[in-house]
Kinemage of the C-alpha trace (Angstrom):
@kinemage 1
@onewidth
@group {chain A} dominant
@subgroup {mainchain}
@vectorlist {calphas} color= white
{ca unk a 1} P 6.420 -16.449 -0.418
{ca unk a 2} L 4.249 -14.981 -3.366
{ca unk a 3} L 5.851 -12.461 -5.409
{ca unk a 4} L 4.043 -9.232 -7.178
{ca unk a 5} L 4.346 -8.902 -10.441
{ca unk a 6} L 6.333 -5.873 -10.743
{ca unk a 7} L 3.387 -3.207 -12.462
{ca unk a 8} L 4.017 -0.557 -10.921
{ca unk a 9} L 6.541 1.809 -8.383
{ca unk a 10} L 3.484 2.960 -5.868
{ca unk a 11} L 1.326 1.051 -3.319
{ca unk a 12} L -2.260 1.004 -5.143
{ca unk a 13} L -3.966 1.721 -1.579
{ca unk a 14} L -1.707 4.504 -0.809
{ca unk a 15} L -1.774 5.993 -4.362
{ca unk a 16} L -5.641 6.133 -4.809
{ca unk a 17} L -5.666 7.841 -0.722
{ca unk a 18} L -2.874 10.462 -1.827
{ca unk a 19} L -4.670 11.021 -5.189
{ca unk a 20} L -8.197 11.584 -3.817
{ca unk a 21} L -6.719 13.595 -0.590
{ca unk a 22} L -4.685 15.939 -3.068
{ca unk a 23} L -7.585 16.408 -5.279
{ca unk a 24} L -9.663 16.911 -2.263
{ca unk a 25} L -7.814 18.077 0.483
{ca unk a 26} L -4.079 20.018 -0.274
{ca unk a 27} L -1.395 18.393 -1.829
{ca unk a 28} L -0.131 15.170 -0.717
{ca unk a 29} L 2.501 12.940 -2.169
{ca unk a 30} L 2.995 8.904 -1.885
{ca unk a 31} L 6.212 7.433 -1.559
{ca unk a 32} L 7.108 4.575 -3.885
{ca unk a 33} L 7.062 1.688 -1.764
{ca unk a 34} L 8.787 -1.479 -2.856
{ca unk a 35} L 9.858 -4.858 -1.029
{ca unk a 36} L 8.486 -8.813 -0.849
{ca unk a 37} L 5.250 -9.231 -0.620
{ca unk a 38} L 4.304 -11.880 2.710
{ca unk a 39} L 0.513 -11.590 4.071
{ca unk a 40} L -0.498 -12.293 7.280
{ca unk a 41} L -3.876 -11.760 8.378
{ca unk a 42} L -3.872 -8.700 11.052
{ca unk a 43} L 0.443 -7.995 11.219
{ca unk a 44} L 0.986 -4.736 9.583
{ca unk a 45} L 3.564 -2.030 9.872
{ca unk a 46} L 3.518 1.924 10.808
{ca unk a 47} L 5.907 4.291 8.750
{ca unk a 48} L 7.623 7.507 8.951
{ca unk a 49} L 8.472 9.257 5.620
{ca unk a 50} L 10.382 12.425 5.250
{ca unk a 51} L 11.121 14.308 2.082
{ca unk a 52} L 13.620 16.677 1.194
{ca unk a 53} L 11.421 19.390 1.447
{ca unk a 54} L 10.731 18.889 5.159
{ca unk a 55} L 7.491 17.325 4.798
{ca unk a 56} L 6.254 14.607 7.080
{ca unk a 57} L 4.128 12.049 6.721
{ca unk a 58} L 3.000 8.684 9.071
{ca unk a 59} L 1.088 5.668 7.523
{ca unk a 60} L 0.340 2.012 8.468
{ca unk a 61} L 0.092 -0.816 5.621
{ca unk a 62} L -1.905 -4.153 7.021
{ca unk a 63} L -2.918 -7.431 5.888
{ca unk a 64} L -6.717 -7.115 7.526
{ca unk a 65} L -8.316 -10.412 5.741
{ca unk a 66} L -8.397 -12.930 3.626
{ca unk a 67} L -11.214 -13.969 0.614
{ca unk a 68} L -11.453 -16.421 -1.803
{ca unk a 69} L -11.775 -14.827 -5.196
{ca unk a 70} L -12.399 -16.846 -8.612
{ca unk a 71} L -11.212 -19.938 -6.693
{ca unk a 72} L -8.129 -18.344 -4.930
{ca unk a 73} L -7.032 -16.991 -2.156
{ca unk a 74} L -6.926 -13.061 -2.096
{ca unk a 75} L -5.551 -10.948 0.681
{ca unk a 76} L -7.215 -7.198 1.836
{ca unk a 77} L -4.482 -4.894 1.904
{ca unk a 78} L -5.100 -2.192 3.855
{ca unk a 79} L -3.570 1.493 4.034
{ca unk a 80} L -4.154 4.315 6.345
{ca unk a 81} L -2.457 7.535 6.805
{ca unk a 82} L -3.607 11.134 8.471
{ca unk a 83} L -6.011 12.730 6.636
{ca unk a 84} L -4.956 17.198 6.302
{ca unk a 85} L -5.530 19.316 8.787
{ca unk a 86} L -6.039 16.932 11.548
{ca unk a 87} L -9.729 16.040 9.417
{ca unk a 88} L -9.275 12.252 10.474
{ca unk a 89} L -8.374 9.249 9.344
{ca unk a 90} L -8.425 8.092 5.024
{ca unk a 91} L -8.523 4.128 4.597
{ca unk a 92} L -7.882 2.203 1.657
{ca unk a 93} L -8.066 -1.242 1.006
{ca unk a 94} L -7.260 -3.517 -1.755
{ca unk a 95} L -8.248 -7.606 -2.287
{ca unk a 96} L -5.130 -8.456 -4.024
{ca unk a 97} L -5.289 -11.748 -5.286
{ca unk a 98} L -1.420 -13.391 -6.060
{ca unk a 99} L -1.148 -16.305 -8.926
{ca unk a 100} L 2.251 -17.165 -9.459
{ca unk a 101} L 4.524 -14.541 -10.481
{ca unk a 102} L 1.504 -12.418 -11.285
{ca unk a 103} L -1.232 -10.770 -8.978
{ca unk a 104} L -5.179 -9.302 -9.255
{ca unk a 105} L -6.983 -6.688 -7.972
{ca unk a 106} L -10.269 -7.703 -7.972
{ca unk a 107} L -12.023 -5.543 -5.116
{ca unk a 108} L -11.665 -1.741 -3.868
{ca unk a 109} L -12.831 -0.090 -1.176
{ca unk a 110} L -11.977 3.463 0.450
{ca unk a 111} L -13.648 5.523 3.470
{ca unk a 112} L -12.472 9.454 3.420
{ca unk a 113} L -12.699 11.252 6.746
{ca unk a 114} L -16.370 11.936 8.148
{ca unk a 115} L -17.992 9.379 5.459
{ca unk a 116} L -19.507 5.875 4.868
{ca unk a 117} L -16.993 3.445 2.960
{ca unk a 118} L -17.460 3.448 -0.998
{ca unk a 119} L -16.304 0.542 -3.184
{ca unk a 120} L -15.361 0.356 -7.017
{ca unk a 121} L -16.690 -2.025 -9.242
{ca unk a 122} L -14.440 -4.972 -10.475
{ca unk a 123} L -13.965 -3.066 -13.846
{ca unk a 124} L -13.003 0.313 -12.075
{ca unk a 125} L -10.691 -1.541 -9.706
{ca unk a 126} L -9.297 -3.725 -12.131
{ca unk a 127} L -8.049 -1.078 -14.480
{ca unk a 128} L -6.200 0.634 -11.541
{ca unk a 129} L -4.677 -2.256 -9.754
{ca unk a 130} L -2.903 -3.232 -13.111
{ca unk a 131} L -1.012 -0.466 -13.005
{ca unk a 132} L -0.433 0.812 -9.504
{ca unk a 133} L 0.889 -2.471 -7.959
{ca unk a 134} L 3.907 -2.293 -6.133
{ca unk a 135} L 6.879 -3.862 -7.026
{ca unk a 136} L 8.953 -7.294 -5.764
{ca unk a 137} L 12.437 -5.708 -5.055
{ca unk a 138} L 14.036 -8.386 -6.380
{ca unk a 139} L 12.610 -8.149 -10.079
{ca unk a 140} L 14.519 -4.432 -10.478
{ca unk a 141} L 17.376 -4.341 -7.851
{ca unk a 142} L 20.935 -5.855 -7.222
{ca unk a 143} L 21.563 -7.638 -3.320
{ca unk a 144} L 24.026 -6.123 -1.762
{ca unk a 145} L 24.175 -8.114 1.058
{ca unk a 146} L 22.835 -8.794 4.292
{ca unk a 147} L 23.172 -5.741 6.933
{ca unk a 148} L 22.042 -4.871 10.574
{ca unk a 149} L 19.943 -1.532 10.037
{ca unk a 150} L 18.486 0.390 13.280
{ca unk a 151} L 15.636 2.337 13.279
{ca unk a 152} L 12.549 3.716 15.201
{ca unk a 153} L 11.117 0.065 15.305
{ca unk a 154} L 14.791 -1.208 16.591
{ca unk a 155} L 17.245 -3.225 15.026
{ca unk a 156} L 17.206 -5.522 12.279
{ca unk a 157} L 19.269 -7.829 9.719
{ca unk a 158} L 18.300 -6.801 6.624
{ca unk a 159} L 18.932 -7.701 2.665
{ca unk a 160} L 19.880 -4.869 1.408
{ca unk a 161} L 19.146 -4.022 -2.809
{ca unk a 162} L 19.576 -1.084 -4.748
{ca unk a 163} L 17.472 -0.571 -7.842
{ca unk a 164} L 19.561 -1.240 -11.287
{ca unk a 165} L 19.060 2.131 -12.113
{ca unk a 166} L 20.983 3.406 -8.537
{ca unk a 167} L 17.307 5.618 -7.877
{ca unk a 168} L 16.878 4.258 -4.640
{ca unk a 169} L 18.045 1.345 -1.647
{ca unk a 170} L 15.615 -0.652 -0.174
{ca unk a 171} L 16.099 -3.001 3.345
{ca unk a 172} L 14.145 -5.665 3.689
{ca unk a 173} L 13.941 -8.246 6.319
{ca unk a 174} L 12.043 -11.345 7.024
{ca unk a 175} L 9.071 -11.739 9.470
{ca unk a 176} L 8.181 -7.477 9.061
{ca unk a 177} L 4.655 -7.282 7.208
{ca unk a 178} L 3.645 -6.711 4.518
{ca unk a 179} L 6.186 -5.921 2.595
{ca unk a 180} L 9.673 -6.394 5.031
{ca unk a 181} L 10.217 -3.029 4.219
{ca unk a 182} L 12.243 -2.211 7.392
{ca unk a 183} L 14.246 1.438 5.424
{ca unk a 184} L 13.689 2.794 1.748
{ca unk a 185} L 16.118 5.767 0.725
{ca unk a 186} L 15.493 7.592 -2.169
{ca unk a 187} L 16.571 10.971 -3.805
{ca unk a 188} L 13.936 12.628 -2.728
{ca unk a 189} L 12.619 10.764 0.603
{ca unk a 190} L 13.533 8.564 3.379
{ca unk a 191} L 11.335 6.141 5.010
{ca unk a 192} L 11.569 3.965 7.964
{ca unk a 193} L 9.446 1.162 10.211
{ca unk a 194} L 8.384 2.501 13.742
{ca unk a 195} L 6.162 -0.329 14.335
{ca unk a 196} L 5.351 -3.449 13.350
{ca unk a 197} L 2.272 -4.386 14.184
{ca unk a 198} L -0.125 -7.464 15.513
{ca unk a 199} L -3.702 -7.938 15.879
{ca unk a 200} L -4.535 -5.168 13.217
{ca unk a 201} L -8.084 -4.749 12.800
{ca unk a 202} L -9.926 -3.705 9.807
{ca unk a 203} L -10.557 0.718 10.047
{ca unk a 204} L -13.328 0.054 7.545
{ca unk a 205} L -16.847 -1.329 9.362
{ca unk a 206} L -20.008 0.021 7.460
{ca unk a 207} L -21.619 -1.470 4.332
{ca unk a 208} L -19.912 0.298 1.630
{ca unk a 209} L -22.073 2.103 -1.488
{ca unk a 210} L -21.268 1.043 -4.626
{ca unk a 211} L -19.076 3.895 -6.463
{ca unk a 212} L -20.303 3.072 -10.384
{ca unk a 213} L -23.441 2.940 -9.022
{ca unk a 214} L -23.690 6.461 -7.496
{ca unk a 215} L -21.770 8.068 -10.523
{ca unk a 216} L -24.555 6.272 -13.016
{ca unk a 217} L -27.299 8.028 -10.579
{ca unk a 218} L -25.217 11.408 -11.135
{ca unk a 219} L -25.841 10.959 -14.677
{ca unk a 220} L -22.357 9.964 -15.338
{ca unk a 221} L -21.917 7.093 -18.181
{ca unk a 222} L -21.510 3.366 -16.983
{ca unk a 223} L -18.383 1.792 -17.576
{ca unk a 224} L -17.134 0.131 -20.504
């Protein structure tokens, strides 16, 4: 199993759909998602999160292909969640490339509701995968043991770690994708698996524009 190297406290998929949905759309906010990183082509896992301030919100993390990239293997993380207002559906994935202890971001591609897909160059999607990727649990927590935890997805054994710095506990268990994130309590949100998943398939179909290109043709200045 492949480990993350820990960059980062927030899902880059889910971060870049919250950011562009709050700037877009009403405010939004993304949980910090941690746990062990295992890919599986088409397994994924649906999420409820709730947050002190009675909020809501219902996303699904999946592994939706593989690519080779530079001469190894990535993985295209993908991440959906409910776009405002009942406006449809926002998709975001990632190629995420592992190397040892350390990991890549080397492709980008997002879809907002009612448009065609866009993707960022290497450069643009570079810069943000390096320091958005989510953490391996077990760089930044203590195991507390193994546990049986029960949720909306049913019951599980689970490892259970708490972060060193007490901020949050995180149950993770073997064989849930992609992340074995089964139950995540923070101070300020719960989460919890109502479904793993099987035979994902990719929500993003269409050709996707290039993004650097469009913002050049905008008359905004090419990237450095």
């Amino acid at each position: 199993m492949k480990r993350l190297t820990p960059a980062g406290l927030v899902s880059l998929c889910f971060l870049f759909v919250c950011a562009t949905a709050k700037s877009q759309m009403g405010r939004m906010q993304a949980p910090s998602l941690q746990g062990i990183f295992n890919p599986v082509v088409g397994s994924g896992a649906q999420y409820e999160m709730d947050r002190t301030d009675g909020t809501k919100m219902n996303f699904v993390m999946a592994i939706v292909g593989k690519e080779s990239s530079g001469g190894k293997d990535g993985f295209w993380f993908e991440t959906v969640t409910d776009a405002p207002q009942g406006q449809g559906e926002m998709v975001m994935k990632a190629l995420i490339v592992p190397d040892g202890s350390s990991s890549q971001v080397t492709k980008m591609i997002f879809q907002m509701p009612g448009r065609g897909p866009m993707e960022m160059d290497g450069m643009m999607g570079g810069r943000m995968g390096q320091s958005t990727q989510p953490k391996d649990i077990r760089d930044e927590a203590n195991d507390l043991g193994s546990e049986s935890v029960t949720v909306p997805a049913g019951t599980f054994t689970c490892e259970h770690y708490k972060t060193k710095d007490g901020s949050s506990d995180v149950w993770v268990a073997k064989g849930v994708p992609p992340y074995g994130l089964v139950k995540m309590q923070g101070k300020d949100q719960t989460m919890v698996l109502v479904k793993a998943l099987t035979n994902f398939q990719d929500k993003i179909t269409g050709t996707p524009m290039d993004m650097g290109q469009m913002m050049r043709g905008m008359g905004a200045p090419p990237q450095q």
